[in-house]
N, C-alpha and C positions, 0 to 999 in steps of 0.2 A: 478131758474137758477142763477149760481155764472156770473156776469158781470164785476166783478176786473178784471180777466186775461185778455177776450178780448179788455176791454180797456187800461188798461196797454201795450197790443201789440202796438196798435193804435198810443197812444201816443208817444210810442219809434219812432214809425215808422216816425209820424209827426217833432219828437225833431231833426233827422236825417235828413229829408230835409231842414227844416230852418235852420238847423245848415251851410248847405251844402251853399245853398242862403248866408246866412249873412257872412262866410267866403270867398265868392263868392263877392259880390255886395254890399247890401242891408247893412251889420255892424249895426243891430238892434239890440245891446245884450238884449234888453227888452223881446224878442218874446224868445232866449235863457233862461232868468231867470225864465218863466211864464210856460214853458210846464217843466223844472225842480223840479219848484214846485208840480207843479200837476202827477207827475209823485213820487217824494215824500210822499203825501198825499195818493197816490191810493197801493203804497207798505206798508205804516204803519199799513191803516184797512185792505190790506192782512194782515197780521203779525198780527195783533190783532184778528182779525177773525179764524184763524188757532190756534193761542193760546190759544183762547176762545173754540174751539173745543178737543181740548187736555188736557186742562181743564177737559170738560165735559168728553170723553171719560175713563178719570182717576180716576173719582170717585167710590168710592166702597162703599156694604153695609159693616156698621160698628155694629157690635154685643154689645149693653149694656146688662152685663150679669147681672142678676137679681139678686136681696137681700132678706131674713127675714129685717123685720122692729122689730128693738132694745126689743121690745113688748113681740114678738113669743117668744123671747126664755124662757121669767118666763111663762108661756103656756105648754111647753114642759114636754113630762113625757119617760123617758126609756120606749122602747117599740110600740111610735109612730110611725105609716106609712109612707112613705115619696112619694111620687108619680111626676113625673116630662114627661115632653117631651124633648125627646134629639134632636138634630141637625145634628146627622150621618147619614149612608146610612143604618145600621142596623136597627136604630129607625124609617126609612121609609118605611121599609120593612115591622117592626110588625106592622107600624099601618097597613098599604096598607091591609092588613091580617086581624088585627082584626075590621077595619073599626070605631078606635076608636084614640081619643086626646092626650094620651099617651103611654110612651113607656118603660119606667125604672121606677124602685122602688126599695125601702131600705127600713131596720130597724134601726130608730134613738136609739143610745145608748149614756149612759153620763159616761167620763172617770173623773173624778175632777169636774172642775168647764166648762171641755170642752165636748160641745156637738159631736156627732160622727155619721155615718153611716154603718152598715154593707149592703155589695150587692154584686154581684157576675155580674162580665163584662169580654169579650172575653178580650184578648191581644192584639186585633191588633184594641180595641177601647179605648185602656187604655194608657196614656201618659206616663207609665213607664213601657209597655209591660206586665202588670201582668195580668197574668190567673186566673180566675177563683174569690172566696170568696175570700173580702179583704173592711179594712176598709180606709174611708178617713173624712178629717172635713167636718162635715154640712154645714159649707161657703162655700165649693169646692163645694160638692152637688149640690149644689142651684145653682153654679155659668155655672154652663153645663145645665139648662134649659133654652127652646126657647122658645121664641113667650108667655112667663110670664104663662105659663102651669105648672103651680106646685101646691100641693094640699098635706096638711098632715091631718090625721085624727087618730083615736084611738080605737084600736081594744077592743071591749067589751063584745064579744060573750062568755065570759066565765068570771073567776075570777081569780084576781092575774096576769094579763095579763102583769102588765110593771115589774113582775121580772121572768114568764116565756119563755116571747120571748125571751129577752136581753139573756139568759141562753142559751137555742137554739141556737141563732144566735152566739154566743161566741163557743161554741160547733164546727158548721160548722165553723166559722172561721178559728178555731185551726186544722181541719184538712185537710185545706187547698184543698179541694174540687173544682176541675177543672170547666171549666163554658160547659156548653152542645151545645155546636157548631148544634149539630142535634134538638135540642129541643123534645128531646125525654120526656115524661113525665110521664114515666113506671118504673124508675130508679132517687135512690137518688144519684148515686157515682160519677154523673155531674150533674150541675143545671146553669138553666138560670136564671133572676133574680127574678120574681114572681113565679119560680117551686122551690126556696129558700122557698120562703112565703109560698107555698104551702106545702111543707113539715114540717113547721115550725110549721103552724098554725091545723094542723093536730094534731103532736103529744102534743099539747097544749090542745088538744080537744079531747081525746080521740078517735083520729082516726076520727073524725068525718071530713068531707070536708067543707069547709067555701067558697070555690070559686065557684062564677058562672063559668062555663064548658062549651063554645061550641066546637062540633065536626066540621073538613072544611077537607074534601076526609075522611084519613087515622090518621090523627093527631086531637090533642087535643090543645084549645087553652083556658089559662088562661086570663079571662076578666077584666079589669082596674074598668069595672064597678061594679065591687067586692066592692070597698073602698067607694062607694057613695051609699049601704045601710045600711040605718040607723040605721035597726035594728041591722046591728052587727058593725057596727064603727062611732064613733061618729066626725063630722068635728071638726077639730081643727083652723086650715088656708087655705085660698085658697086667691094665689095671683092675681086672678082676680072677683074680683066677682061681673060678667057678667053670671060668668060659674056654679052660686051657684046653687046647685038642689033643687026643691019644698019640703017645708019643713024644710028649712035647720036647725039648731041650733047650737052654738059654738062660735068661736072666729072667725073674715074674718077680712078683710082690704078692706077699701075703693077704689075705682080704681083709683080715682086721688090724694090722700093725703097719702094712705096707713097707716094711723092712724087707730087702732084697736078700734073696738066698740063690746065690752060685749053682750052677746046675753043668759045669764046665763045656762050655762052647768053646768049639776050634774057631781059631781064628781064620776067615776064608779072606782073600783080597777081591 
């Protein structure tokens, strides 16, 4: 229970009759200066207390968006998977759905000396409204995953895989292929961003299917936990590794120093 105000009344109330008295009779200015004071003192820690609440009320969460460590990028091969969780209502949606930790993925591609993503996002999650296949820098990438859910690895179920994807995915780039608002995944002439991979990793393979599939009603849903077998993709990084699966082998970062430690991966083409 807040006890400023009603003694605050109190004291007014008190300051008004000795005021009344001493103007009266009594010419005490003492009893004057003393309930003044105290009347001073009990408005201050109001006023401190209320800005101390205002304060508090004011605070927000503040989003540090997350980095590759200087490391990853001599690690990096055209072709690498890029796996993140996003912070939209889209990306809460698929997980809600697939009952899993992420929500978007890309194909890392290298322009010069600058590393790249291709992936395919609605418009109306994209900060310069664009639909569909399109590329952006690996910093940005990285820089839109939440809660440090980001994981790249390296597709091996086949050969020649970091100049077949790249190919592919430059391919879809260029013809600027709309993003699949219905997630339909019966048709390549819209794609969401893993029914990108999914088409991708197909015609890399001989038509063959690389993604774990489960069916929920009517629809098909592509699984994240696609990129965490082994046996067709090999980890590259994982910026948490809390989240590393049994077995692991590659390159990870530490969780508090994010200092990369060598775990000797073969190199696969």
């Amino acid at each position: 229970m807040d006890f400023k105000k009603p003694a605050l009344a109190l004291l007014r109330r008190v300051f008004c009759l000795i005021n009344r008295m001493t103007l009266m009779r009594f010419r005490r200015p003492f009893y004057f200066l003393l309930i003044a004071a105290g009347i001073a003192a009990i408005q201050s820690c109001s006023g401190d207390s209320e800005s101390s609440g205002s304060s508090d009320s004011t605070k927000q969460y503040v989003h540090i968006p997350p980095a590759l460590p200087d490391s990853v990028y001599n690690h990096l091969r055209p072709g690498d998977i890029i796996i993140r969780k996003g912070n939209g209502p889209l990306s809460a949606h698929i997980m809600v759905n697939t009952k899993e930790e992420y929500s978007h993925c890309g194909i890392i591609v290298k322009e010069g000396d600058q590393w790249k993503v291709i992936h395919t996002i609605g418009g109306s999650a994209s900060e310069d409204a664009q639909d569909g296949v399109q590329k952006m820098d690996l910093v940005e990438f990285v820089k839109h995953g939440a809660d440090s859910m980001l994981f790249i690895c390296r597709p091996v179920f086949a050969d020649s895989l970091d100049i077949k994807i790249p190919e592919r995915a430059y391919a879809y780039l260029e013809q600027r292929v709309p993003f699949d608002h219905a997630f339909s995944l019966f048709t390549s002439d819209r794609l969401y961003c893993s029914e990108l991979l999914f088409y991708i990793f197909k015609e890399v393979n001989q038509g063959e299917n690389v993604f774990e599939v489960k069916k929920q009603h009517k629809s098909y849903m592509l699984m994240f936990s696609t990129f965490f077998d082994t046996q067709k993709f090999l980890p590259v990084f994982h910026l948490r590794e809390d989240n590393r699966v049994p077995g692991w082998s590659g390159w990870t970062a530490q969780s508090d120093t994010l200092q990369l430690s060598p775990l000797d991966t073969p190199r696969v083409n």
